[in-house]
ROSE-4610 file (N, C-alpha, C; in Angstrom, 1 decimal, always signed):
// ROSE-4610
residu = [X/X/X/X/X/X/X/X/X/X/X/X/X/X/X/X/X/X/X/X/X/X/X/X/X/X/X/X/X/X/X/X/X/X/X/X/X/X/X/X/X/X/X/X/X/X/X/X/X/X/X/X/X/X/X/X/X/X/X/X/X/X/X/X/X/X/X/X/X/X/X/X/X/X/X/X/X/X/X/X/X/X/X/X/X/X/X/X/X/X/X/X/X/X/X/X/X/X/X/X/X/X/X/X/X/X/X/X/X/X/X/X/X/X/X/X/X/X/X/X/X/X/X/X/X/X/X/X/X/X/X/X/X/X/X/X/X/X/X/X/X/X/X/X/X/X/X/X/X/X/X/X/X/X/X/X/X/X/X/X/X/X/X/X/X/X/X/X/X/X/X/X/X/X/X/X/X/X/X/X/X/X/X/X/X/X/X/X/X/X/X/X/X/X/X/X/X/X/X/X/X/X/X/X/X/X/X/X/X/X/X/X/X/X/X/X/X/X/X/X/X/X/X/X/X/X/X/X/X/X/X/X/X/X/X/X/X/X/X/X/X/X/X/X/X/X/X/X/X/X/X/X/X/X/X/X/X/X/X/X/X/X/X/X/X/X/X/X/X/X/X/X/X/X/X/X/X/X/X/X/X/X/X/X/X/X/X/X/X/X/X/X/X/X/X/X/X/X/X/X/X/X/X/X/X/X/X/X/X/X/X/X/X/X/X/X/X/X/X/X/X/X/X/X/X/X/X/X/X/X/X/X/X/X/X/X/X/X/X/X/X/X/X/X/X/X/X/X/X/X/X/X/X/X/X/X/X/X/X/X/X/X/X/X/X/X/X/X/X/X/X/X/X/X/X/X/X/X/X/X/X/X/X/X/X/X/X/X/X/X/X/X/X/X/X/X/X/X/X/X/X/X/X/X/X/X/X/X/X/X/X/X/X/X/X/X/X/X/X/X/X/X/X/X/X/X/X/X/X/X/X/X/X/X/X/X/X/X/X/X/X/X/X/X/X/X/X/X/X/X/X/X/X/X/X/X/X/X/X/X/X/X/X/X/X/X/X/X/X/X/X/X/X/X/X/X/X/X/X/X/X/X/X/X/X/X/X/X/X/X/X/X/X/X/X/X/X/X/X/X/X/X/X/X/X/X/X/X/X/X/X/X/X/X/X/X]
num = [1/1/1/2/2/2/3/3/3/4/4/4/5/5/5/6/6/6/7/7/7/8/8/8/9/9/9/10/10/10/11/11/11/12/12/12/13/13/13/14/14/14/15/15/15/16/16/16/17/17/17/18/18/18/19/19/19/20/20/20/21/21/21/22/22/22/23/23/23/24/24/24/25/25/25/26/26/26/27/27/27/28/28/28/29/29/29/30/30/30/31/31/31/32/32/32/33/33/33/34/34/34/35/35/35/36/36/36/37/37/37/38/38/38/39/39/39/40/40/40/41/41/41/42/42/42/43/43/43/44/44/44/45/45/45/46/46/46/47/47/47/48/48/48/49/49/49/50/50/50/51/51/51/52/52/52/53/53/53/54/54/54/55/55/55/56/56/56/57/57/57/58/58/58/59/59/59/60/60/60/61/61/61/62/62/62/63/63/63/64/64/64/65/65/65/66/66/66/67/67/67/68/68/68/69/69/69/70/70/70/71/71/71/72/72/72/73/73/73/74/74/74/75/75/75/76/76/76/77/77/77/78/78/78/79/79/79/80/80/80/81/81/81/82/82/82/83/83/83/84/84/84/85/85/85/86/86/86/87/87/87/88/88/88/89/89/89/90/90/90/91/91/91/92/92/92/93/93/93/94/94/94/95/95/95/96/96/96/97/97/97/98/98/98/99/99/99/100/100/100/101/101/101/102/102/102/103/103/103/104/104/104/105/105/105/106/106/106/107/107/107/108/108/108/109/109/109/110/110/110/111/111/111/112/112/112/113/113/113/114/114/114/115/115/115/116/116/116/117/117/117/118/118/118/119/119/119/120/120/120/121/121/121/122/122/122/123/123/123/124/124/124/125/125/125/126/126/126/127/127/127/128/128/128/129/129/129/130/130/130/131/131/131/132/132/132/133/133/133/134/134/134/135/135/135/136/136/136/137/137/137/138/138/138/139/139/139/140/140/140/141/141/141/142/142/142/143/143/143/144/144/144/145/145/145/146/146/146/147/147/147/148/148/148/149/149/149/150/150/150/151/151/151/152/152/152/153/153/153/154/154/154/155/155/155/156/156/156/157/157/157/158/158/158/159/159/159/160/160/160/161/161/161/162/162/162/163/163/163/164/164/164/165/165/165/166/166/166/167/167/167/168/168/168/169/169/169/170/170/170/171/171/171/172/172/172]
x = [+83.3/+82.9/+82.2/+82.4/+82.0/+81.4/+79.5/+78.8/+79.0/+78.6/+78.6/+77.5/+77.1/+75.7/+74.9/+75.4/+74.0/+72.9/+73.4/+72.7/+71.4/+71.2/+70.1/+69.1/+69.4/+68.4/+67.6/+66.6/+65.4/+64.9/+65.6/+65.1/+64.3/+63.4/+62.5/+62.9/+62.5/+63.2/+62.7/+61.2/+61.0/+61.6/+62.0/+62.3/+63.5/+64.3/+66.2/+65.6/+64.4/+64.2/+64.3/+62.9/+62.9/+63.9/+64.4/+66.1/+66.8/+67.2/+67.6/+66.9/+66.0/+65.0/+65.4/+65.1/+65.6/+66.6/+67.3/+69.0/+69.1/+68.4/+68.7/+67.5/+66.4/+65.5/+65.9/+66.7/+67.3/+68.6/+69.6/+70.4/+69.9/+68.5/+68.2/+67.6/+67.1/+66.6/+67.8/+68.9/+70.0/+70.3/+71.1/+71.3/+70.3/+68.8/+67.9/+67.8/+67.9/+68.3/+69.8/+70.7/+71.9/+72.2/+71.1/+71.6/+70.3/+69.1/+68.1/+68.9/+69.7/+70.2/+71.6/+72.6/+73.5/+72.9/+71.9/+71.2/+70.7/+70.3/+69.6/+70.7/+71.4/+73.1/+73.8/+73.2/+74.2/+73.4/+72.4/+71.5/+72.6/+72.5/+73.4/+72.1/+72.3/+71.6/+71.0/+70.0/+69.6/+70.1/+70.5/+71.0/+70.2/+69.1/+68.4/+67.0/+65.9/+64.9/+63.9/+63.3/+62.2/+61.0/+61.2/+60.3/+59.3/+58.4/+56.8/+56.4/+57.0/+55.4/+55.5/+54.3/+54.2/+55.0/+55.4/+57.2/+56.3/+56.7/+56.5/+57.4/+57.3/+58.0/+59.7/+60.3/+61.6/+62.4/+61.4/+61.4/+61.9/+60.7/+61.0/+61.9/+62.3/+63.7/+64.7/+65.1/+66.5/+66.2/+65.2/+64.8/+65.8/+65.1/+65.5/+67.1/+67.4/+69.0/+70.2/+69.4/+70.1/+70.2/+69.5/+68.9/+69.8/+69.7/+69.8/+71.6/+72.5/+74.0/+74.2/+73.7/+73.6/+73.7/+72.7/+72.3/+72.4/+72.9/+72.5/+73.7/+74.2/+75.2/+76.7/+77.0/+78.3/+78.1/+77.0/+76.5/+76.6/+75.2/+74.5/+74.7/+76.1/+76.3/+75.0/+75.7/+74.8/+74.1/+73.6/+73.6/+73.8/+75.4/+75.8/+76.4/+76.9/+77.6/+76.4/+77.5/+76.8/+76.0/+75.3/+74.7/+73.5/+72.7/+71.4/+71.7/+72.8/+73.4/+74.3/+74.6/+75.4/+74.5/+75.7/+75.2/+75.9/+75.7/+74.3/+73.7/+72.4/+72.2/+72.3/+72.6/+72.6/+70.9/+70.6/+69.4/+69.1/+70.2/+69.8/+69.2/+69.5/+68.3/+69.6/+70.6/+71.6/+71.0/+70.3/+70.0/+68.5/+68.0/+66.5/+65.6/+66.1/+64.9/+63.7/+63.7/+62.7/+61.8/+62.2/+61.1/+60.3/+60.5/+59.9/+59.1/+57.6/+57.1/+57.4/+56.7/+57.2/+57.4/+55.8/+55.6/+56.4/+57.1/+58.1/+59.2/+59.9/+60.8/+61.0/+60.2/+60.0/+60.1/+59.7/+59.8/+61.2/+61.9/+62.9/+63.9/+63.9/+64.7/+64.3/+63.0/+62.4/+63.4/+63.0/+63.3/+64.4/+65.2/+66.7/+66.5/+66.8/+66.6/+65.9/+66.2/+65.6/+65.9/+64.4/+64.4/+64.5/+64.0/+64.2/+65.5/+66.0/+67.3/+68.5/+67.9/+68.9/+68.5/+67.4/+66.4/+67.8/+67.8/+68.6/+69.8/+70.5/+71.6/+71.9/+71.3/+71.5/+71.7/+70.3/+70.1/+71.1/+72.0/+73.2/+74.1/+74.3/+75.8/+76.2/+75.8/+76.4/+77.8/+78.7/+80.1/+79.9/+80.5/+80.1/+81.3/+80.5/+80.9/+80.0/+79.5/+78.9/+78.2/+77.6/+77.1/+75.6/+75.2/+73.4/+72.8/+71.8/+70.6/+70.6/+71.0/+70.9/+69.1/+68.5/+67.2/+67.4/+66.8/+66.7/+65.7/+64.8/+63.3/+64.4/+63.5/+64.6/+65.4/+66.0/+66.6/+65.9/+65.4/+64.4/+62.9/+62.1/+60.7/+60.2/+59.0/+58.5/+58.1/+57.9/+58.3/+59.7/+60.8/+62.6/+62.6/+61.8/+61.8/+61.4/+60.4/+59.6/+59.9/+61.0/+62.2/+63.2/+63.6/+64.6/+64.2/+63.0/+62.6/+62.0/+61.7/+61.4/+62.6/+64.2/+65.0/+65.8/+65.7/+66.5/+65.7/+64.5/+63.5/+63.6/+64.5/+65.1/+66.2/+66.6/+67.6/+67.3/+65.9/+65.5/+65.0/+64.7/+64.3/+62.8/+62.5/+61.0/+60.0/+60.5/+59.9/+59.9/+61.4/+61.4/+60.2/+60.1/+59.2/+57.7/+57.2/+56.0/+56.2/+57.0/+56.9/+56.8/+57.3/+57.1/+56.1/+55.6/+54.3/+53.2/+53.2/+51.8/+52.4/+53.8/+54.0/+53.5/+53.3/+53.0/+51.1/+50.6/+49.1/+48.7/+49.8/+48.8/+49.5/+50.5/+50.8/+50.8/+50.8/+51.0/+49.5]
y = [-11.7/-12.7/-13.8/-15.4/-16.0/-16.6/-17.4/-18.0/-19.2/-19.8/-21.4/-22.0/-22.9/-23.7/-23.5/-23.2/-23.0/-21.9/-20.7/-19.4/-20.1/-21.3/-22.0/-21.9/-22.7/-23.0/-21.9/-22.2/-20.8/-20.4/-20.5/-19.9/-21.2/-20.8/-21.8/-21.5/-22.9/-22.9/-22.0/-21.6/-20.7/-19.3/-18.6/-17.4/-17.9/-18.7/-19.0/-19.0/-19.7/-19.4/-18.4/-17.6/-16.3/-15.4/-15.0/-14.6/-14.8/-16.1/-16.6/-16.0/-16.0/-15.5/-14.3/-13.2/-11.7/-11.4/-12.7/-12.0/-12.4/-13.5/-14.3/-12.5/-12.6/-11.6/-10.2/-9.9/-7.9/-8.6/-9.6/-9.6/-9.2/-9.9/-10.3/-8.6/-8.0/-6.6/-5.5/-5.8/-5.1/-5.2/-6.5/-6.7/-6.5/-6.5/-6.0/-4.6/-3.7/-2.1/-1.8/-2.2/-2.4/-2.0/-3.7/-3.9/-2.7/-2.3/-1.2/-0.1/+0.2/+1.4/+1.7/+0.3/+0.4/+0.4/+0.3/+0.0/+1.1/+1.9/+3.0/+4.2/+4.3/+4.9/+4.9/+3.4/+3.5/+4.3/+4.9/+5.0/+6.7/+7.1/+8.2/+9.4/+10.7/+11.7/+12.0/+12.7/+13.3/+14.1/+15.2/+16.0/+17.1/+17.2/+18.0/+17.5/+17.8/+17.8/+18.1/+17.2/+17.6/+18.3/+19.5/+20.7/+20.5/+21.3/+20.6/+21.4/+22.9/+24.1/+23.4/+24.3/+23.4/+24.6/+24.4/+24.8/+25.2/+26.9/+26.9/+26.2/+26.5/+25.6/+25.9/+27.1/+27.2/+26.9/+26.8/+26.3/+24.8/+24.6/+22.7/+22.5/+23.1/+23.3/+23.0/+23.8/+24.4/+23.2/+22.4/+21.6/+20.6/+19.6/+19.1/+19.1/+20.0/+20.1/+20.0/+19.9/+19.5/+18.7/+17.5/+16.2/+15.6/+16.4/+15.8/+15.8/+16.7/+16.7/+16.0/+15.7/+14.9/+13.7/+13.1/+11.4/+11.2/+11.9/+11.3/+11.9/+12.7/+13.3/+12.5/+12.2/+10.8/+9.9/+9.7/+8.4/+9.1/+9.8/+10.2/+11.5/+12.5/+13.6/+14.4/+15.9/+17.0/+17.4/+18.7/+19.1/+18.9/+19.0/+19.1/+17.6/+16.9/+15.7/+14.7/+13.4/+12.3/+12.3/+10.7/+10.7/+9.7/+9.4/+8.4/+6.9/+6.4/+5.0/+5.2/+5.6/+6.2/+5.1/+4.0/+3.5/+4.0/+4.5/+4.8/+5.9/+6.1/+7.2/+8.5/+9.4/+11.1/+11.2/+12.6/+12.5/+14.1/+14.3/+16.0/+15.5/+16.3/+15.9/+15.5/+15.3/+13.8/+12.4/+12.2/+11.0/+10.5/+9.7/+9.4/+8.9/+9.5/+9.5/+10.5/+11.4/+12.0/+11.2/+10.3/+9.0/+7.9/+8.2/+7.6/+8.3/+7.7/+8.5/+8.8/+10.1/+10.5/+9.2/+8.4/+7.2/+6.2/+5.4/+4.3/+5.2/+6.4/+7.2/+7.2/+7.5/+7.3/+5.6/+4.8/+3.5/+2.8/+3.4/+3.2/+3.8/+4.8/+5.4/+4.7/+4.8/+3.7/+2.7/+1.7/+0.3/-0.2/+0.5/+0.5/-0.2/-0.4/-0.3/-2.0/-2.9/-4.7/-4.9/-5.4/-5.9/-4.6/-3.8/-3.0/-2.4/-2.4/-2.1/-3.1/-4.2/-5.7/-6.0/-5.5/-5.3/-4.1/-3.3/-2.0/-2.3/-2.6/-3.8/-4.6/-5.2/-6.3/-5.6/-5.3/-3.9/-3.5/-2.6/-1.6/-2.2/-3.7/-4.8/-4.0/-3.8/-2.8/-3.7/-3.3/-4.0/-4.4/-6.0/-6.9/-5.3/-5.9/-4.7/-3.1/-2.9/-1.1/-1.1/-0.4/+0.1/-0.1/-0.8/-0.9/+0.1/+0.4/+1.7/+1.0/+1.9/+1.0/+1.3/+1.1/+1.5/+2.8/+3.5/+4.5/+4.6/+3.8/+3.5/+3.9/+4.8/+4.6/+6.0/+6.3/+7.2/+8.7/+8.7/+9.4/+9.3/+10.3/+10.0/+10.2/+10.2/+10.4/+11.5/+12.6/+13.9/+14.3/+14.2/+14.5/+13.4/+12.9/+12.6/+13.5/+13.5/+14.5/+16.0/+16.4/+17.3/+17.1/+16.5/+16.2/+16.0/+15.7/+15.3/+16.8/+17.5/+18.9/+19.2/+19.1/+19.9/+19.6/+18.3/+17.5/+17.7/+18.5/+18.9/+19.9/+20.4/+22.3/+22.2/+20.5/+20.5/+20.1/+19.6/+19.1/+20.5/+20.3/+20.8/+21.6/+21.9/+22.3/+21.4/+20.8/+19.4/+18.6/+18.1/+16.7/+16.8/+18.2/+18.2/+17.9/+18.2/+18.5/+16.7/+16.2/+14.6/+13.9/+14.2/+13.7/+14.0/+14.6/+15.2/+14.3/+14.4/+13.2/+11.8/+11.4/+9.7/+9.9/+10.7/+11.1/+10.8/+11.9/+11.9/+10.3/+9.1/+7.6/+6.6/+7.1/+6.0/+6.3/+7.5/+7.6/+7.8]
z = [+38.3/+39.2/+38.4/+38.5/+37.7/+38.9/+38.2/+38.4/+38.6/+39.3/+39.9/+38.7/+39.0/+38.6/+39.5/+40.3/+41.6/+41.6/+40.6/+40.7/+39.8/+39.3/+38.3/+39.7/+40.4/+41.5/+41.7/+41.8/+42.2/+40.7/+39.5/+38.5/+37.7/+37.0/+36.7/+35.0/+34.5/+32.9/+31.9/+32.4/+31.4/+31.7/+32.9/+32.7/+31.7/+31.9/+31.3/+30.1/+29.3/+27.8/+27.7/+29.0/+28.4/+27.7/+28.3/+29.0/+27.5/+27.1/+25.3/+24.7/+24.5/+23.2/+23.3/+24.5/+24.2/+23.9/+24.1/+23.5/+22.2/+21.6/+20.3/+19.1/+20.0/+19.4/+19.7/+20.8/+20.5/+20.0/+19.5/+18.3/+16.8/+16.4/+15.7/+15.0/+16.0/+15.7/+15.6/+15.7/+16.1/+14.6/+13.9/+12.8/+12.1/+11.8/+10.9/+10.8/+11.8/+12.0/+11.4/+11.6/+10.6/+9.3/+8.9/+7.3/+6.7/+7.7/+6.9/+6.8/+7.8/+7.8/+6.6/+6.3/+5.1/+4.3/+3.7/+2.4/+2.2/+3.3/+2.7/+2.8/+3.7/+3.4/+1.8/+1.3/+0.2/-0.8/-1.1/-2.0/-2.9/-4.1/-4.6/-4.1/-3.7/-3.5/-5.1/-5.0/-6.7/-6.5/-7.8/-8.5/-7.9/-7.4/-7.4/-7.3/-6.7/-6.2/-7.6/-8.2/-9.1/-8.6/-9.6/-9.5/-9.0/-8.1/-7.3/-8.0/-8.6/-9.1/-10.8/-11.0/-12.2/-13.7/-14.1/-15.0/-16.1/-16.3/-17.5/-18.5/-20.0/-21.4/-21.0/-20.9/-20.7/-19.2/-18.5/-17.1/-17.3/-17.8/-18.3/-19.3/-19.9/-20.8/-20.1/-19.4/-18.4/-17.5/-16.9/-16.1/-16.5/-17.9/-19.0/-19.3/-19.4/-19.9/-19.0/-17.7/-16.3/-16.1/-16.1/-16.2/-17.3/-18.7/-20.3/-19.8/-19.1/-19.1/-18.0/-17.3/-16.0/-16.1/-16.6/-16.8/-18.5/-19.3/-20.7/-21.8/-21.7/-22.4/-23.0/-21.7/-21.3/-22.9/-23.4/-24.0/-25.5/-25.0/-26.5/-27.1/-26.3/-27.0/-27.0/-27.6/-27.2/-28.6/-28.8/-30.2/-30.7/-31.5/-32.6/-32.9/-34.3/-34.3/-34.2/-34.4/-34.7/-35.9/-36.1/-37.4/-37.0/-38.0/-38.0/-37.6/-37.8/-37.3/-36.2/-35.6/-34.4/-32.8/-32.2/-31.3/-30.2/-29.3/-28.9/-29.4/-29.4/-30.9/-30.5/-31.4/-31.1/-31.0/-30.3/-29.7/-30.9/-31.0/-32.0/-33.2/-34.2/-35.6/-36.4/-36.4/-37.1/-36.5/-35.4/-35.1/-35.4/-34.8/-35.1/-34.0/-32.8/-31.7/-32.1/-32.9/-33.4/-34.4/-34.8/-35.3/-34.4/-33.3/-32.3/-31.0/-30.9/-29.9/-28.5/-28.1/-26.6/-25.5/-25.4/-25.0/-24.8/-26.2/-26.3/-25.6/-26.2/-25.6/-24.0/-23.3/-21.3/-21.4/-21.9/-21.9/-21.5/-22.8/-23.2/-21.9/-21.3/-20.3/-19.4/-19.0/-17.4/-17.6/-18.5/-18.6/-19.0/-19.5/-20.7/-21.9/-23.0/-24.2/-24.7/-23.7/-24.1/-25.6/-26.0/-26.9/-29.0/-27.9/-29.3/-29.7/-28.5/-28.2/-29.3/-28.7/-29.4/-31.4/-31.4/-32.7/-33.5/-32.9/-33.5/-33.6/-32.8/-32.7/-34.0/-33.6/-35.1/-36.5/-36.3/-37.9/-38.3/-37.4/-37.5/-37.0/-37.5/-37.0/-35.8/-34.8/-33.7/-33.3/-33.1/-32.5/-31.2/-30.9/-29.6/-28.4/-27.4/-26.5/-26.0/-27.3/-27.2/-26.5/-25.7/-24.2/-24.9/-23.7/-24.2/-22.6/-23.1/-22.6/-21.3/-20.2/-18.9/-18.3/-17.4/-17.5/-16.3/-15.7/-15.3/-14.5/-14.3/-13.2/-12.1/-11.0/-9.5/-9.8/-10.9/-11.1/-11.3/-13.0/-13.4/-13.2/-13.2/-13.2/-14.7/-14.8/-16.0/-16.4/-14.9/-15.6/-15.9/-15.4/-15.9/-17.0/-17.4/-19.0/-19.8/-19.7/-20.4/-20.2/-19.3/-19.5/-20.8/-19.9/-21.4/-22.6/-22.9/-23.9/-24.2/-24.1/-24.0/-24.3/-23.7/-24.3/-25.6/-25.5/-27.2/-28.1/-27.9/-29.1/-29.9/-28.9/-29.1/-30.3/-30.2/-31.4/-32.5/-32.8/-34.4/-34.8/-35.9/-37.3/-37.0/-37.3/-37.2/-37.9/-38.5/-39.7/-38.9/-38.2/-37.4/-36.1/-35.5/-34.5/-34.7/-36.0/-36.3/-36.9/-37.6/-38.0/-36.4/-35.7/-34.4/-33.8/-33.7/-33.2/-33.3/-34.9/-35.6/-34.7/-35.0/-34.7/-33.3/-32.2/-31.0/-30.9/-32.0/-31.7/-32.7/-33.6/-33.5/-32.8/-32.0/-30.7/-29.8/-28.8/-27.2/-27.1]
């Protein structure tokens, strides 16, 4: 059934704003519930729910090495292989994350590699193209760092842990 102009009569101009506004304002709530709800749809699930009790050393190991083959392996290889100039670097005792503290280390994962990153780069002519350290804030916390970092420990030297250690107790 279509409306004349006459069904105006009797209604007064403010209800007809009224009337617009609820439609322009439950559009407007319709599309903001929407685009909250695709955004939060798109997000990737975690791997797994970070531990609430508090992990003994092999606990946080096994924690660590779920995490370390999960988000970090693809890149920087496991144990064995690689060497001290290796972009992106090996994390076992051929490489030299064990010359740098726990501290800069979580830094470096939160944030992705920046300027030290580009510093290392240069040093080691790194070839235009090679994958730079994406950051990981949002992803990891700074305890599933400090997992991992717990389990790539498992692969130095008993020298490199104890040289790490000190660089640990005059910078973090």
């Amino acid at each position: 059934m279509t409306r004349s102009p006459m069904w105006l009569i009797g209604h007064s101009t403010h209800a007809l704003r009224t009337r617009a506004a609820w439609g322009w304002g439950g559009f407007l709530i319709l599309a903001l519930s929407l685009l909250l709800f695709l955004a939060c749809s798109q997000r990737e699930a975690p791997i797994r729910e970070e531990p609430t009790k508090v992990l003994s050393s092999q606990e946080r190991i096994s924690w660590g090495e779920q995490l370390y083959n999960a988000n970090c392996l693809s890149c920087h290889g496991g144990a064995t292989g690689g060497s001290m100039m290796d972009i992106p670097p090996s994390h076992n005792s051929n490489g030299h994350t064990w010359h740098h503290p726990d501290c800069q280390l979580v830094q470096t994962v939160l944030n992705g590699s920046g300027e030290m990153g580009e510093m290392m780069r240069r040093m080691m002519d790194a070839p235009e193209g090679t994958p730079r350290m994406p950051a990981f804030k949002g992803t990891l916390t700074e305890g599933d760092i400090m997992a991992i970092l717990a389990y790539i420990k498992t692969w130095w030297t008993e020298e490199q842990r104890h040289s790490q250690a000190r660089v640990n107790e005059q910078s973090c």
